[in-house]
C-alpha positions, 0 to 999 in steps of 0.5 A, spaced: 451 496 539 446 491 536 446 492 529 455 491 530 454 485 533 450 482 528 455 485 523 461 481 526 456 475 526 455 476 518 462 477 517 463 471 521 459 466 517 462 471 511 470 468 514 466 460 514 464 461 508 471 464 505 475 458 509 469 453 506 471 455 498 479 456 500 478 448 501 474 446 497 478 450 491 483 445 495 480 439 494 477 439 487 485 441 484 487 435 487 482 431 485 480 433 479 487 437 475 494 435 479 493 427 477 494 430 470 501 433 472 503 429 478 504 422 481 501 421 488 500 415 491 494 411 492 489 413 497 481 415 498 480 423 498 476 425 503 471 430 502 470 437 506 467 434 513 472 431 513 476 437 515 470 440 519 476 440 525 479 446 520 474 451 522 475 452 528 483 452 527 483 458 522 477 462 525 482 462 532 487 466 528 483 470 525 480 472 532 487 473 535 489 476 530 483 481 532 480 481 525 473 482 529 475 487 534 480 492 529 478 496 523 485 496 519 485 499 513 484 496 507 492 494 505 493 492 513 487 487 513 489 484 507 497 483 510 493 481 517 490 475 512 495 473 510 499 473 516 493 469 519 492 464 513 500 462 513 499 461 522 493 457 521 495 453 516 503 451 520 497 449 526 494 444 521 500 441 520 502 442 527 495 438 529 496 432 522 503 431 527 502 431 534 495 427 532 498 421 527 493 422 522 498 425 517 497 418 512 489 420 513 490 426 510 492 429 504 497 433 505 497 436 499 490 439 499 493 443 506 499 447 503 495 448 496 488 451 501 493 455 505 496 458 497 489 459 494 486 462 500 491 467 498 487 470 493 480 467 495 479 470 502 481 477 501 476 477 496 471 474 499 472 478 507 473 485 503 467 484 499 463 482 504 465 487 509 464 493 505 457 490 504 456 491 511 458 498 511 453 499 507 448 497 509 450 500 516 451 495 521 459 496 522 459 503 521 461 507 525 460 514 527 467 519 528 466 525 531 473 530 530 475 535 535 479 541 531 476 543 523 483 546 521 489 543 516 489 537 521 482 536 522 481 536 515 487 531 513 485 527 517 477 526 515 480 526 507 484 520 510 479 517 514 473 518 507 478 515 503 479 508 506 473 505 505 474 498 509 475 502 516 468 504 516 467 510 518 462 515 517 463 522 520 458 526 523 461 533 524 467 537 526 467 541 533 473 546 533 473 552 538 473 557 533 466 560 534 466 563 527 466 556 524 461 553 527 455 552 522 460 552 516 462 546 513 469 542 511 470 538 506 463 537 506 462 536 513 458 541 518 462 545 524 457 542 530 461 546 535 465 548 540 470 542 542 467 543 550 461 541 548 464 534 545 461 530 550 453 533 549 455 531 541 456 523 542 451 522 546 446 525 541 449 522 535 451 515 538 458 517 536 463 510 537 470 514 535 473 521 537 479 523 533 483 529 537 486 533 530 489 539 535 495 540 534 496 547 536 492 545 543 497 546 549 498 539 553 495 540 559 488 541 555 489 536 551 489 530 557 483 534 560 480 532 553 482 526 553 480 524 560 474 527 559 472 523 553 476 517 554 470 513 558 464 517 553 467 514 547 469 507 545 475 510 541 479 516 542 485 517 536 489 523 538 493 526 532 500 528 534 504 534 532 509 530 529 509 530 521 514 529 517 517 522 521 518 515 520 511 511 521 511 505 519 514 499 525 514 505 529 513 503 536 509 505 543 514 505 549 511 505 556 514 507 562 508 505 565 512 509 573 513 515 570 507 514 566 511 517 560 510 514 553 515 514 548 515 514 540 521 508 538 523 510 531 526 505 527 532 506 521 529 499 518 533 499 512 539 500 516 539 493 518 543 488 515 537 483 515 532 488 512 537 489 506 538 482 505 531 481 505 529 486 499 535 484 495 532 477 496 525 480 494 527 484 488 532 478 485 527 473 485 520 477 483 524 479 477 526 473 475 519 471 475 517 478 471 522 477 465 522 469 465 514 471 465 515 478 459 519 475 456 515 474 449 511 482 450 517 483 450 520 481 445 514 483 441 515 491 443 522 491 441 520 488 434 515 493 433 520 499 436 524 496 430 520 496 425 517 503 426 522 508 427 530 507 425 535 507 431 536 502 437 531 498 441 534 500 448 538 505 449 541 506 456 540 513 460 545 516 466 542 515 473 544 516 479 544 509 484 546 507 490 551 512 494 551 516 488 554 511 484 552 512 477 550 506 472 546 506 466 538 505 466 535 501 461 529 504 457 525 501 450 526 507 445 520 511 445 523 517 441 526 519 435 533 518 431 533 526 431 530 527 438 534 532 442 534 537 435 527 537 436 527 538 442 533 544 442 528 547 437 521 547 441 526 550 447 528 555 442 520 557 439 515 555 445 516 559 452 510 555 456 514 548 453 520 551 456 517 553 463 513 546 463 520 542 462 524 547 467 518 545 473 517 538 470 523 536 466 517 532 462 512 535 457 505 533 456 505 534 448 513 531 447 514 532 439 520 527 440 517 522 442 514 517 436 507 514 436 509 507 439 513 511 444 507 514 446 503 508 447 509 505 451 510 511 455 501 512 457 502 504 459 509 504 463 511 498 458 518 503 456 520 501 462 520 494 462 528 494 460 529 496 468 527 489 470 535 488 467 536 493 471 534 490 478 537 483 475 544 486 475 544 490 481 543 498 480 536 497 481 530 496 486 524 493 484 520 499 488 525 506 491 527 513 489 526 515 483 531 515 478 535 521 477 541 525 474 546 528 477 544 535 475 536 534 478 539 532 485 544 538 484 538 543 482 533 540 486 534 534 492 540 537 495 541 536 502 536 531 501 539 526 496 543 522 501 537 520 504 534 518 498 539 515 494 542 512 500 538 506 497 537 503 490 532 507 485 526 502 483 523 502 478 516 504 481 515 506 488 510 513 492 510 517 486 508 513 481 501 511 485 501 518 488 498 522 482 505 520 477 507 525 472 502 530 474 506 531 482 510 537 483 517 535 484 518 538 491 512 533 493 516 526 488 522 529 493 517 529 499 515 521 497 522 519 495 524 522 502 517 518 506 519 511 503 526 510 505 525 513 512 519 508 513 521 502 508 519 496 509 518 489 506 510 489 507 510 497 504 514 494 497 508 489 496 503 494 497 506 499 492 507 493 487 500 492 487 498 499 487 502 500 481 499 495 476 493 498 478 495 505 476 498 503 469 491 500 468 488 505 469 493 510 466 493 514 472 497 521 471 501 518 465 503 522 460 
């Protein structure tokens, strides 16, 4: 308990320093770079200590915000940053209001701090919190009950996201014969029974039920059981498949009942407006910023290879609505005689095609092409697409009308009751090298749990795997 506070109290300081050259940042571009490109009137710009009273703004928000308390995963502690950076920022305006003191300050350096804080505090915090991880004082030690399907999921996801900061201790599971044997690396311990011998010994701070197939009434004995043992009991509930994201817990406190209120988000008018304004703005930024690299790959398709720079293919949109679906060309004049003839003479390639509907090693496709393809760049043209309409900048994937006959079936209206995005789950979950069974699972998933935040967070989960290279082919 020790070691975490102190943990928190570096992360604290961590915070004061990150909000301490978030304003300097401010003032120095204020200063010293904007008299270059604008006007401002004639006035003394105060240095840091004048704005010591901002401190204790922010760090207000981010306690309220409970970034001392929660262990968010990785995307969620960035989103509740920058939730916080906005609210504190609006407050300091509030003050420089209610205080008279707005001729005293510059204004400038308020709005251009909450801008740069963007960047430079999600920086600073994750760095320094993954620091104190490692070095153990804000670890905490999980121990889960069940070491089937689920319990293994569960430790997967909980290894994956480093930012949460749990280091598991072990699996009981009833199962006598597992006990001993590893998962995922992971000792069995025990039995579940035995759960509260085990957290005293190994100072376990968090309990994750991962039973599914448990019956209810040992469950909530588990659960009473545990729940004043350890600070934290997450239970795992025999409910996969269902929209998560903005789903919410309602209690019926008399009856002592809690129900589970699924939202359908991308039903609402507002929520609609919001990504079509979302999606137009960010792509006119896209292509006003892409615009020569562009320029430049189509010159370079030009000049390579005879045919178009583009070339447009049928997809199936919104509704089933039917449009054109700009590319770069990346494949030669004579590609489909090519590709009739490794049909014709290569079994394994035909079977790759028929499982995939892509190839590894495509004869069709030229050596640009290939270039194009390995970096995602083919498909910039689609940024035209968004513009128009047809597309979304993340969403299902774009298909033919003969893949949503031959393999999404019933599920295609779900699907594609939303414009299909240039990017979106599959291309950040293993891209080409997914079945299509799972890309028609992930296309299912993101529409069902849409949300505005979800789309930033696949953006920038994206550029990451395209600068990786990531499963493209």
């Amino acid at each position: 308990m020790k070691r975490k506070r102190l943990g928190i109290l570096l992360l604290f300081i961590a915070d004061i320093l990150a909000i301490f050259a978030s304003l300097e940042a401010a003032i120095f571009l204020r200063k010293s770079i904007f008299p270059f490109f604008f006007r401002f009137p004639e006035a003394t710009l105060k240095g840091v200590a004048f704005f010591w009273w901002i401190f204790p703004i922010w760090l207000t928000f981010f306690a309220y915000e409970g970034l001392y308390t929660k262990r968010p995963s990785f995307w969620d502690e960035i989103k509740i940053l920058w939730k916080a950076v906005f609210f504190a920022t609006l407050a300091v305006f509030s003050v420089l209001f209610l205080g008279k003191i707005g001729e005293q300050v510059s204004r400038t350096v308020i709005v251009v701090m909450g801008f740069v804080s963007f960047p430079i505090m999600p920086l600073i915090r994750i760095n320094s919190k993954r620091a104190l991880i490692n070095a153990g004082l804000l670890k905490s030690n999980v121990l889960i009950l069940g070491a089937g399907a689920t319990g293994e999921m569960i430790s997967k996801a909980l290894r994956r996201d480093r930012n949460l900061g749990f280091s598991i201790v072990g699996f009981l599971d009833d199962d006598t014969e597992k006990t001993g044997k590893r998962v995922e690396g992971i000792e069995v311990l025990g039995k579940v029974d035995e759960a509260e011998s085990f957290i005293d010994k190994y100072d376990i701070h968090d309990v994750v039920i991962a039973m599914p197939e448990c019956k209810r009434e040992r469950l909530i004995s588990i659960i009473s059981n545990l729940q004043h043992k350890a600070q934290n009991i997450l239970l795992i509930p025999d409910l996969f498949g269902i929209a998560v994201l903005g789903t919410e817990l309602l209690n019926f406190f008399q009856e002592q009942v809690v129900g589970l209120e699924v939202k359908n988000n991308l039903a609402r008018p507002l929520n609609k407006l919001t990504k079509k304004v979302f999606d137009f703005t960010v792509s006119l930024l896209l292509f006003i910023i892409l615009a020569v690299p562009m320029l430049i790959i189509a010159l370079l398709i030009k000049t390579t290879s005879r045919g178009p720079v583009l070339y447009s293919q049928e997809r199936v949109g919104r509704n089933s609505m039917l449009f054109g679906c700009y590319k770069f060309r990346t494949m030669y004049a004579d590609a489909e005689e090519r590709f009739q003839k490794l049909m014709a003479e290569d079994p394994e390639a035909r079977r790759e095609w028929e499982a995939n509907w892509k190839l590894k090693n495509d004869p069709r496709v030229t050596k640009i092409g290939r270039f194009l393809r390995r970096t995602s760049l083919d498909e910039l043209p689609q940024i035209l697409n968004v513009l128009k309409g047809d597309m979304s900048l993340v969403g299902p994937r774009p298909v033919t009308q003969t893949e949503i006959d031959d393999y999404y079936k019933d599920k295609a209206k779900l699907c594609f009751g939303v414009p299909p995005g240039i990017t979106g789950l599959w291309q950040v979950s293993g891209r080409s090298g997914t079945t299509y069974d799972y890309r028609i699972a992930l296309d299912s998933w993101y529409v069902r749990n849409w949300n505005l935040w979800l789309d930033i967070v696949l953006l920038f989960r994206t550029l990451k795997v395209v600068f990786r290279r990531e499963g493209a082919w």
